[in-house]
MARROLO-694489 format. One record per atom (N, C-alpha, C): x, y, z; residue in one letter; residue number from 1. Coordinates in steps of 0.2 Angstrom, whole numbers, plus 5000, padded with zeros to 4 digits. Example, Ala and Ser with C-alpha at 12.3 -4.5 7.8 and 13.67 -1.06 7.14 Angstrom:
<nodes>
     px     py     pz   rest    nr
   5066   4972   5039      A     1
   5062   4978   5039      A     1
   5066   4984   5039      A     1
   5064   4989   5035      S     2
   5068   4995   5036      S     2
   5064   5000   5039      S     2
</nodes>
This chain:
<nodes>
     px     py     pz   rest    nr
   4332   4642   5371      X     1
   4332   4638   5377      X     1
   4338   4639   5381      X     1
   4337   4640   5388      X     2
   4342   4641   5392      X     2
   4347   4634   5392      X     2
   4352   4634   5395      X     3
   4356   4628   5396      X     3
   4353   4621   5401      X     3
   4352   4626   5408      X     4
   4347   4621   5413      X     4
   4341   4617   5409      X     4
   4338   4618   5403      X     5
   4332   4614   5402      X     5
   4336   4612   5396      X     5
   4341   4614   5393      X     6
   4342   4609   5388      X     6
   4346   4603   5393      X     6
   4349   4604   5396      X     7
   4352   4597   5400      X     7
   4347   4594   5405      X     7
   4341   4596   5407      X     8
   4334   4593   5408      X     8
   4334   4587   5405      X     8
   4332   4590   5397      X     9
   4329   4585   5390      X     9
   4334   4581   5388      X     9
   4343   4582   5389      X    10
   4344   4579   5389      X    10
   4347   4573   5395      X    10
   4345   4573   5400      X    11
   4346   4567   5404      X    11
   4339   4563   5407      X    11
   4334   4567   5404      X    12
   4327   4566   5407      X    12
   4321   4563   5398      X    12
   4323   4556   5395      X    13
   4319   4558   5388      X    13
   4311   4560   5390      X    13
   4309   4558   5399      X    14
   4300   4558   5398      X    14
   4299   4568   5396      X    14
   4305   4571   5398      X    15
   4302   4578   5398      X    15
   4303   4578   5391      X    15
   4309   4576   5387      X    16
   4308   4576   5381      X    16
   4304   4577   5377      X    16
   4300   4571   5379      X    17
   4293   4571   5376      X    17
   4289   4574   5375      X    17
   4287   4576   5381      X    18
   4282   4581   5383      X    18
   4285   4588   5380      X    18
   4291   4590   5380      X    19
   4292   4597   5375      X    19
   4292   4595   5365      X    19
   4290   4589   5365      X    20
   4289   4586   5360      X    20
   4281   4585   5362      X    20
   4278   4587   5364      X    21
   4268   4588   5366      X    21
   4268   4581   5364      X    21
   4272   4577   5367      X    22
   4270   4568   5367      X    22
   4268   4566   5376      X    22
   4264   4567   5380      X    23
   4262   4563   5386      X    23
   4266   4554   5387      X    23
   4270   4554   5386      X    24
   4270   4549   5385      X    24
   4265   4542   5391      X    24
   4263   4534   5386      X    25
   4262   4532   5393      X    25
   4266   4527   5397      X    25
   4263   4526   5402      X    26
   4268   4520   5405      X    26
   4273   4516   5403      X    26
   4271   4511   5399      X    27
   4276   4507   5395      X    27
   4280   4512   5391      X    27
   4279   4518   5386      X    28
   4283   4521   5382      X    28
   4289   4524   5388      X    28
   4286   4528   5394      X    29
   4288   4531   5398      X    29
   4296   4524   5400      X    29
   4294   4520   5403      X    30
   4300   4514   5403      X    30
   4303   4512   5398      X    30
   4301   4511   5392      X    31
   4306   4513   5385      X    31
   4312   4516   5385      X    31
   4305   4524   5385      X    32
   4313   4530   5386      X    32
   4317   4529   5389      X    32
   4316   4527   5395      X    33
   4322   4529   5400      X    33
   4326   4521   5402      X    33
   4322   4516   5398      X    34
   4329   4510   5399      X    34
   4334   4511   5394      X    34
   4342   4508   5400      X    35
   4347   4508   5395      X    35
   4348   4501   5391      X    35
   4344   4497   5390      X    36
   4343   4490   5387      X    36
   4347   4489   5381      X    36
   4349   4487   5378      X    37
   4355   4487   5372      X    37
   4350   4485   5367      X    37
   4345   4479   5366      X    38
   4340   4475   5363      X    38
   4333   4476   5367      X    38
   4329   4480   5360      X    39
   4323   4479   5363      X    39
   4319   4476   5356      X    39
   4314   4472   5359      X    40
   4307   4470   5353      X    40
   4301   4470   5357      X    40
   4297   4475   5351      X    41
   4289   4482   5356      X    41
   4285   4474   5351      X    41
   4281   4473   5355      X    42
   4276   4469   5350      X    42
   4268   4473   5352      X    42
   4265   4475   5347      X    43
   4262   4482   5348      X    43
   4255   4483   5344      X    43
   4249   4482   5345      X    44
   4245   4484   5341      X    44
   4245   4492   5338      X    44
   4240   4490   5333      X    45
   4241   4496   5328      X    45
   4239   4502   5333      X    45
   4243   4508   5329      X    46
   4241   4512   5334      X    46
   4241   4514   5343      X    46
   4246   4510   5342      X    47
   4247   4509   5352      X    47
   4253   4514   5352      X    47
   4257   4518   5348      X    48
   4262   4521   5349      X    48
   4269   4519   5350      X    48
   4270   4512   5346      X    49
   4276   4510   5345      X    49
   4281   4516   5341      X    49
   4278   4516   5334      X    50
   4282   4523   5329      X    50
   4283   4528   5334      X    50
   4279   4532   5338      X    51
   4281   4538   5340      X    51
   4287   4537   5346      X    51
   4285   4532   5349      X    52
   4291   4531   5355      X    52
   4297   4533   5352      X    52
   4296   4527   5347      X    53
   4304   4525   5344      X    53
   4308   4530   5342      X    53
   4302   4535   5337      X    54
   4304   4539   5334      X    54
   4309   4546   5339      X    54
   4305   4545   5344      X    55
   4307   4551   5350      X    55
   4316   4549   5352      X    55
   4314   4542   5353      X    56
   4322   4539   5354      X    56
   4328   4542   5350      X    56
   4326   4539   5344      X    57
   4330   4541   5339      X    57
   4331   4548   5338      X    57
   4326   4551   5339      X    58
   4329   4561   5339      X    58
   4332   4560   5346      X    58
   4331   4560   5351      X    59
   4335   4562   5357      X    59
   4340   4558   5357      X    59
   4345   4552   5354      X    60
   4349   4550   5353      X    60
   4353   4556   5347      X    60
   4351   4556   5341      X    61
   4354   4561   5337      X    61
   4355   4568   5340      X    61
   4352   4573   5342      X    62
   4353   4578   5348      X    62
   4358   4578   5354      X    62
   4357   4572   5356      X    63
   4360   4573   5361      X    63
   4366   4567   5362      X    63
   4370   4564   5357      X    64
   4375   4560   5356      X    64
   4378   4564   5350      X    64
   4380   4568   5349      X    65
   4384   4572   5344      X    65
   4387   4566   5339      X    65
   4385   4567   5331      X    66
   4392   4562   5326      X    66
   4387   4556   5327      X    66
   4381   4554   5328      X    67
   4378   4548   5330      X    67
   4375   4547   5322      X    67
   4376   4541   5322      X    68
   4373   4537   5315      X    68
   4367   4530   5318      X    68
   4362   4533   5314      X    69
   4356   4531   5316      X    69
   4352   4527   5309      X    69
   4350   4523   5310      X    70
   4348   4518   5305      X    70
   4342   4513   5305      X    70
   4335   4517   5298      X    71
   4329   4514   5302      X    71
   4331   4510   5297      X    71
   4327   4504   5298      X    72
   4325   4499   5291      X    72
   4316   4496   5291      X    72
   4315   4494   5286      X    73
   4308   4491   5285      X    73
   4305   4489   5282      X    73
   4302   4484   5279      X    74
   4300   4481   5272      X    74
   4302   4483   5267      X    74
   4299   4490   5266      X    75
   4300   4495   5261      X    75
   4302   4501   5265      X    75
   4304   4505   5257      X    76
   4306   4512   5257      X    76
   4301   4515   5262      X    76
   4295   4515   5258      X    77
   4291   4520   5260      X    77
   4289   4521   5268      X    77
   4288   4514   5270      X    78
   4287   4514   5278      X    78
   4294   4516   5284      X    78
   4299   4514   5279      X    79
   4306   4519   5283      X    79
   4305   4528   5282      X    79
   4302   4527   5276      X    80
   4303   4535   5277      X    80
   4298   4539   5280      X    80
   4291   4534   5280      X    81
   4286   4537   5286      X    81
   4289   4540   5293      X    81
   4292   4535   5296      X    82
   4295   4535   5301      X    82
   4301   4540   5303      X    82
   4303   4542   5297      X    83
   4309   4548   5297      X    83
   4306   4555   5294      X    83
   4297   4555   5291      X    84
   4295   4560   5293      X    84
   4290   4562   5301      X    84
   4291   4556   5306      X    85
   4288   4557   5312      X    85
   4294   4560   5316      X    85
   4300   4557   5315      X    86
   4305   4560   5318      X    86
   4308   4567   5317      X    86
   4307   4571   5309      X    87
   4307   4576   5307      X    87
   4301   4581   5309      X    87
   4294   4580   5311      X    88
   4289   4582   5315      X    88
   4290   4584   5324      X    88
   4292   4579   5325      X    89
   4296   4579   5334      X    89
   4301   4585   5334      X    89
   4305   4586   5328      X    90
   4312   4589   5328      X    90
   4308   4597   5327      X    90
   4304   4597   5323      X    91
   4302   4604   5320      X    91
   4299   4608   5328      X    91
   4295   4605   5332      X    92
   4294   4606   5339      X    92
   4299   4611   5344      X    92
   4302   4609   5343      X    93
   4308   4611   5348      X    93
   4313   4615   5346      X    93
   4314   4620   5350      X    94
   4318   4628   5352      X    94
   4326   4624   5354      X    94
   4330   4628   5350      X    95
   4336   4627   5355      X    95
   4339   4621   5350      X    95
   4338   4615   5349      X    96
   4342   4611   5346      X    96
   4348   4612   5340      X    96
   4351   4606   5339      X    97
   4354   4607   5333      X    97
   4348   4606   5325      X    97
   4351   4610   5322      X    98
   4348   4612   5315      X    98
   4347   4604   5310      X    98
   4344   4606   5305      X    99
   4345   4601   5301      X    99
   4349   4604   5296      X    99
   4353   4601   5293      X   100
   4356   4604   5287      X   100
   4357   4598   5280      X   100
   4353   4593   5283      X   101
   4355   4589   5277      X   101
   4346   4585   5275      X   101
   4343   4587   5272      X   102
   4335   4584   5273      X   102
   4333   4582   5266      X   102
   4331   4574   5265      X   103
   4328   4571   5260      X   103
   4324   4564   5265      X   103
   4319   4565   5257      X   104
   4315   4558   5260      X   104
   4319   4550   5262      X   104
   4326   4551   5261      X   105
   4331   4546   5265      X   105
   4336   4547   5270      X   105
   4335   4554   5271      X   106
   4340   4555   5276      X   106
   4340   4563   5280      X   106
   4341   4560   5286      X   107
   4341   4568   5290      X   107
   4347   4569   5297      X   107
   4350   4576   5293      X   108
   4357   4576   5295      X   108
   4357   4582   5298      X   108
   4361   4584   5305      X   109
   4358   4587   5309      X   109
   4365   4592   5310      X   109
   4367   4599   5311      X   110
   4374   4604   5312      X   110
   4379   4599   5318      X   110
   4375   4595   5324      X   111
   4379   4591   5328      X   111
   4384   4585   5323      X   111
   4383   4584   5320      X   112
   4385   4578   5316      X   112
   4381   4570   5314      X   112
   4377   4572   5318      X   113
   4371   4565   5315      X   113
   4371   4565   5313      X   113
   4366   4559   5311      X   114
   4363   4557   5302      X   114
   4358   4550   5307      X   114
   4352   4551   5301      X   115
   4346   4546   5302      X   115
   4344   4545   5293      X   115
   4345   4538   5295      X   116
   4346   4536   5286      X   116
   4340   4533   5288      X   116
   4336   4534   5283      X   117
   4330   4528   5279      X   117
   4329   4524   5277      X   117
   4331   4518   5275      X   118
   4332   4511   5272      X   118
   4327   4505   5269      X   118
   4326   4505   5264      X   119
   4322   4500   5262      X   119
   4325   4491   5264      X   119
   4320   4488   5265      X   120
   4324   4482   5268      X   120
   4326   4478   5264      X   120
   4333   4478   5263      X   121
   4335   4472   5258      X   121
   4342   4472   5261      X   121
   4346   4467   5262      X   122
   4351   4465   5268      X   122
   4358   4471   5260      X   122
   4356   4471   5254      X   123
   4361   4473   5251      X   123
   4360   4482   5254      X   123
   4354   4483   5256      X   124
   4356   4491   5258      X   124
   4359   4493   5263      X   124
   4360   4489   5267      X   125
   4362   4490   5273      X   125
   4371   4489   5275      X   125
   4372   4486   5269      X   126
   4379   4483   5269      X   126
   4384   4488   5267      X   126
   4389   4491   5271      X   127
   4392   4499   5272      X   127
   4394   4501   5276      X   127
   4387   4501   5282      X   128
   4387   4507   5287      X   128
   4389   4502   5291      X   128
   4395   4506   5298      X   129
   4397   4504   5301      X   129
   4396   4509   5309      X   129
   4395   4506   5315      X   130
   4396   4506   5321      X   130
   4390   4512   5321      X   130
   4383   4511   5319      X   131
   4378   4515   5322      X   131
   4375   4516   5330      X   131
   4373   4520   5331      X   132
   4373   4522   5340      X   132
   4364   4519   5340      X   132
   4361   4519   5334      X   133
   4355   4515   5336      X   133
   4352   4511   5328      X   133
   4350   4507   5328      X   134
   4345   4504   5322      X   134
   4339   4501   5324      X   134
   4334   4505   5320      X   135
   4328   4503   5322      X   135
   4324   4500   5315      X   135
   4323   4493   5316      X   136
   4318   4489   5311      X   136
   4311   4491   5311      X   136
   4309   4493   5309      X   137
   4301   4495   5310      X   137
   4297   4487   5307      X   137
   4291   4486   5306      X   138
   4287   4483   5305      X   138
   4291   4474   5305      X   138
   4297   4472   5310      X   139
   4299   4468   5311      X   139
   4299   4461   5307      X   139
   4291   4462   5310      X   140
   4288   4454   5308      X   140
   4287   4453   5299      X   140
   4290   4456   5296      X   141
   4289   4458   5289      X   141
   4294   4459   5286      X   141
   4299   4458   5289      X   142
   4307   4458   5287      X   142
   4312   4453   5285      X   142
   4315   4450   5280      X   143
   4319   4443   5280      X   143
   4324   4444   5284      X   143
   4325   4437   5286      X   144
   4331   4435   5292      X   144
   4337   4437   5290      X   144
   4338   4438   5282      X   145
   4343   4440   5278      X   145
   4344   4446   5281      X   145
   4339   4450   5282      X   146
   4341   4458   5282      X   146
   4343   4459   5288      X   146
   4340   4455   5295      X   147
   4344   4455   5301      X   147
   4350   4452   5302      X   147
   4353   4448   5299      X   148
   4359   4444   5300      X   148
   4364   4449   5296      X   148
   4360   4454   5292      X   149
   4366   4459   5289      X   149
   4366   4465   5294      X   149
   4362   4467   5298      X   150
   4361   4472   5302      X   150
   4367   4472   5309      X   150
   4369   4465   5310      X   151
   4371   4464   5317      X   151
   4380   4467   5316      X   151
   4380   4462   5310      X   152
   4388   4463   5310      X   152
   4391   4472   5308      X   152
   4386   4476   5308      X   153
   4387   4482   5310      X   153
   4389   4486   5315      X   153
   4385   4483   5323      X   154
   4387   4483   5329      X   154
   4390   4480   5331      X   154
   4395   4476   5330      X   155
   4400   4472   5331      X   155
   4406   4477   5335      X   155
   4408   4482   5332      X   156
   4412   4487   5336      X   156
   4410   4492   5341      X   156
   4405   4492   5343      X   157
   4400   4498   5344      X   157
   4396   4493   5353      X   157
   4400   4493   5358      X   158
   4397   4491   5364      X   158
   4392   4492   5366      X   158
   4390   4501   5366      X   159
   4383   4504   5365      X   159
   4378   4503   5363      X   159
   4380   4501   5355      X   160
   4376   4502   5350      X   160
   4368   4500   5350      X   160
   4365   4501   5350      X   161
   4357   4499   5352      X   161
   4352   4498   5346      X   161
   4349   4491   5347      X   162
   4344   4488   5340      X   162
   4338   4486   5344      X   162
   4334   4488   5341      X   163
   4326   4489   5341      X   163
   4321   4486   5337      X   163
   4316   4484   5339      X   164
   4311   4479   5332      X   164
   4304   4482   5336      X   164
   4300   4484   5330      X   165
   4292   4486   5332      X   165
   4290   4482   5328      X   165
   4284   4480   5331      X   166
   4278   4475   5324      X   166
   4272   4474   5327      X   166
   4269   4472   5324      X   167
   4263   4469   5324      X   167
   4264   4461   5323      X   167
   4261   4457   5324      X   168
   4263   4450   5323      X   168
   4261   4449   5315      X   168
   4266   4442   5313      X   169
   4263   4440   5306      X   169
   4265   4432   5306      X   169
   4262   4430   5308      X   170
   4263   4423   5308      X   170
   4270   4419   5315      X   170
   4269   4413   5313      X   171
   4273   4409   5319      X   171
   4279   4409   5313      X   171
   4284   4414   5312      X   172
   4290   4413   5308      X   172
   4293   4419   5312      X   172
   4300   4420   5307      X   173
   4305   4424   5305      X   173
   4310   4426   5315      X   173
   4316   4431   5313      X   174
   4318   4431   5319      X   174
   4316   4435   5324      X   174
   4309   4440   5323      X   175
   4307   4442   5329      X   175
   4303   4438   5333      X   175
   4297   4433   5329      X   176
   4295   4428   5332      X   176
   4298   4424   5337      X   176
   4304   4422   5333      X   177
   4309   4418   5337      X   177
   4311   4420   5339      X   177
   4314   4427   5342      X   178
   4317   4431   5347      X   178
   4312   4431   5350      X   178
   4304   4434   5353      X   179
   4299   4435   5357      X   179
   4299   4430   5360      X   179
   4299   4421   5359      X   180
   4297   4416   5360      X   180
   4302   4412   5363      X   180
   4308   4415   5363      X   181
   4315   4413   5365      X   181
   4317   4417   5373      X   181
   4320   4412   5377      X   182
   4323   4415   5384      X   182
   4330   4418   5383      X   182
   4329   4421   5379      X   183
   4337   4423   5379      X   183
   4336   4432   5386      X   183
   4339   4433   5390      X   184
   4337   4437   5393      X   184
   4343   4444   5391      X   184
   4343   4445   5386      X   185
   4348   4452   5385      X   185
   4342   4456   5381      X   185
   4334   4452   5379      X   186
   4331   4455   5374      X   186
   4325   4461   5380      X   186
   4323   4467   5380      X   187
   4316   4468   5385      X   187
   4313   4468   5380      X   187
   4307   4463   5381      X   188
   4301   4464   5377      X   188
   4294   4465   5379      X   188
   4292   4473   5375      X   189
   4288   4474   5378      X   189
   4281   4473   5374      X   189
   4276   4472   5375      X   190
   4271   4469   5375      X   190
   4264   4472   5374      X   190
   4258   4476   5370      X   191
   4254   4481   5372      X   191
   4247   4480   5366      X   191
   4243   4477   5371      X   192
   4239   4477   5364      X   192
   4235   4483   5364      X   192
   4228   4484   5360      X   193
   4225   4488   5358      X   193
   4221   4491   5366      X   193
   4219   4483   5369      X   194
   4216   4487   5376      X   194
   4220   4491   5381      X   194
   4227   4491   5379      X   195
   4232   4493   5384      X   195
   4233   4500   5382      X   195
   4231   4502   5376      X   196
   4230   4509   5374      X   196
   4225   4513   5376      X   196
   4226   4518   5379      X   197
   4220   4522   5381      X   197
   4216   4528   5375      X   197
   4220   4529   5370      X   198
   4217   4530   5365      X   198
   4213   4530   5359      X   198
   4212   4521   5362      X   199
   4209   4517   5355      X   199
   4202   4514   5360      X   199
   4196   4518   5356      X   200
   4190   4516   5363      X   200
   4189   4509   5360      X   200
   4183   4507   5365      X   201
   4180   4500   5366      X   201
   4175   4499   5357      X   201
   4172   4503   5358      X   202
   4168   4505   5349      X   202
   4172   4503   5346      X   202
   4179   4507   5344      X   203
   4181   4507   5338      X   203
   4186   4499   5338      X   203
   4187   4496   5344      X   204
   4188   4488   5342      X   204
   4183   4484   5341      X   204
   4176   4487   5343      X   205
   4170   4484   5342      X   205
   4169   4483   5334      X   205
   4169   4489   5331      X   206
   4170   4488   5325      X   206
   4172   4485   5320      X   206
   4181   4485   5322      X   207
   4187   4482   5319      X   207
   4186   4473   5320      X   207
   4181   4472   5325      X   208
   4182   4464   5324      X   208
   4177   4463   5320      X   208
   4172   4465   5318      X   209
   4165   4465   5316      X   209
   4169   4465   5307      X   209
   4173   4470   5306      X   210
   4175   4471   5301      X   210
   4180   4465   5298      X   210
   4185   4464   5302      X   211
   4192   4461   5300      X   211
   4190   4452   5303      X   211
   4186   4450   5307      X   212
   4184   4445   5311      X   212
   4188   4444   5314      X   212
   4189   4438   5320      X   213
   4193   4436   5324      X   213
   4198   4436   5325      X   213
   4200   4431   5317      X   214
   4208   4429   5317      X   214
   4211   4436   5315      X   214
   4209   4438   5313      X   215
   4213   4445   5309      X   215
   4212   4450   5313      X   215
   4208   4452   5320      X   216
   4208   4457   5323      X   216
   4212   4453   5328      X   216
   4214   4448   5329      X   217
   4217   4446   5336      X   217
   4225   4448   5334      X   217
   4226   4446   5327      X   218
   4233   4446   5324      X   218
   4236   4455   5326      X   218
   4230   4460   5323      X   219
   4231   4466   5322      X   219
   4231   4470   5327      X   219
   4226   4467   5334      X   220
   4225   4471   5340      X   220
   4226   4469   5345      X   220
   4226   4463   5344      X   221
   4229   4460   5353      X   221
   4237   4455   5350      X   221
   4240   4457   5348      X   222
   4246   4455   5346      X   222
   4246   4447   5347      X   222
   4243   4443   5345      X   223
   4243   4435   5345      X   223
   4246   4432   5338      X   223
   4251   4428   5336      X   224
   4256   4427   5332      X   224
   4249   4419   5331      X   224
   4246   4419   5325      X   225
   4242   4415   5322      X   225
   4245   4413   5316      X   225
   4243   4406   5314      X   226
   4248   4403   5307      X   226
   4242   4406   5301      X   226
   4248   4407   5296      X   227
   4246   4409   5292      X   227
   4239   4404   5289      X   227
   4234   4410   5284      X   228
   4229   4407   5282      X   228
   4230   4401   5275      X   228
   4238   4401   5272      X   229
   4239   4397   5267      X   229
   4242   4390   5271      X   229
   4245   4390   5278      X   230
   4246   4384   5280      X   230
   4242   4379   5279      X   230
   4246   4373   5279      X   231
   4241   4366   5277      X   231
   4240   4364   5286      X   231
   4245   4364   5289      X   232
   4246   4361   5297      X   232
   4248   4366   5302      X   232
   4244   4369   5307      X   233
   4246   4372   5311      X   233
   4255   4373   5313      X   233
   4257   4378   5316      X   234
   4265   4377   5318      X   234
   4266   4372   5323      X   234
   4261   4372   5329      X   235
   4263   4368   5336      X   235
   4263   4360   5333      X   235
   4259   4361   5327      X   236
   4256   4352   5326      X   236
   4265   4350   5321      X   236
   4265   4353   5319      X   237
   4274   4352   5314      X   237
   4280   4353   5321      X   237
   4279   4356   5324      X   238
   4284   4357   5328      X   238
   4283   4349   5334      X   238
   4278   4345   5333      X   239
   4278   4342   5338      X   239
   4280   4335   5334      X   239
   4281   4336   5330      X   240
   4280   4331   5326      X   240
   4288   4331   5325      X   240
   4294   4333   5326      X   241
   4299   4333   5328      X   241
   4302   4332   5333      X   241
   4308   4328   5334      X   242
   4310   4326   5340      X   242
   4319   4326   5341      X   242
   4322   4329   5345      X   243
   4330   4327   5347      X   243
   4332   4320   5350      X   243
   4325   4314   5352      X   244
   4327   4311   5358      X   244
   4330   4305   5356      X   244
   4329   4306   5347      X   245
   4332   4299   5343      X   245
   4338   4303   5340      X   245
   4345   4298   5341      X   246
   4351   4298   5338      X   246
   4351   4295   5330      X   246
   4351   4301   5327      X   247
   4352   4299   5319      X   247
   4359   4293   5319      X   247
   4354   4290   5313      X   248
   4359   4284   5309      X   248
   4370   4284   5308      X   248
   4370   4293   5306      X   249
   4376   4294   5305      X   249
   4375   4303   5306      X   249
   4382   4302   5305      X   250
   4381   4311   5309      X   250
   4385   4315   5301      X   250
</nodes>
């Protein structure tokens, strides 16, 4: 690859993509190309949250030389899907730096990068210092432990850039409570099943027929429903508390 198209790809992620045979859509498209420091994608199955992300992160490894890149996830297994999509994107493309370090945990690149793959437990994460990006995958699915261990990594790191995909899982944990919250430093992007143009009208026809209401609402149109073991709805607990009375003693 000549020079002029590799400084293309790297100041432009939508061509990126495309030399990566990914069209990207609209919302992915404004993904790419925001400088946002926090983002959380709240995203039906199959809407193309993984692949965005996955593009992010190789075009940050690529094109930030010595960039330490860090997925996490419930589990191993699902951090490592996610760093064979990225290793997939990478196989694509002419002209890049090489892989020279490759396991189902880690993918090390002749620039100096590194993309680790991490199973979610706040003990694995505790080490790694001033990453150029962290991506939580399956968010909603992740103890508040493992987020409060991931921050103080970026702590030195101005750039440093954190990311959260999911699907919803109940009215709990800290992406719920970040989507739900006006803090304005977060872009949250938002996409259900109909917003994908991939996913026909039949095959949601199906999936509700199949999974019923509550469970295709949760899966496909990204609606944060209380779980099936609650005794009491959230809003009915949450109302049921109040600030407007001064405790006895402090």
């Amino acid at each position: 690859m000549n020079l002029g198209a590799d400084l293309a790809r790297a100041l432009d992620p939508v061509r990126f993509a495309l030399d990566c045979s990914i069209d990207a859509d609209p919302w992915q498209r404004d993904l790419l190309t925001s400088t946002t420091s926090r983002a959380a994608l709240l995203c039906s199955r199959q809407s193309g949250k993984t692949t965005v992300t996955a593009l992010i992160a190789l075009h940050c490894a690529l094109y930030a030389p010595g960039s330490l890149i860090i997925i996490v996830s419930p589990s191993q297994a699902q951090s490592g899907e996610m760093l064979r999509s990225i290793k997939a994107l990478h196989s694509m493309l002419d002209g890049v730096p090489e892989a020279i370090g490759d396991s189902v945990l880690k993918f090390e690149l002749t620039n100096g990068s590194r993309i680790l793959a991490l199973p979610g437990s706040a003990a694995t994460v505790r080490g790694y210092a001033a990453p150029a990006l962290v991506i939580v995958d399956e968010a909603a699915g992740v103890t508040d432990d493992l987020i409060q261990a991931i921050f103080p990594m970026l702590a030195t790191r101005d750039d440093g850039r954190f990311i959260m995909l999911t699907t919803p899982k109940g009215k709990r944990g800290f992406f719920y409570n970040t989507w739900i919250s006006a803090d304005p430093s977060w872009k949250r992007i938002k996409i259900t099943a109909k917003d994908c143009p991939r996913i026909s009208q039949a095959f949601l026809d199906e999936q509700l027929r199949l999974l019923g209401p509550t469970r295709f609402n949760e899966e496909y149109m990204c609606e944060f429903l209380d779980g099936e073991d609650s005794a009491f709805p959230t809003d009915i607990i949450d109302r049921a508390f109040t600030t407007e009375i001064k405790p006895l003693w402090q």
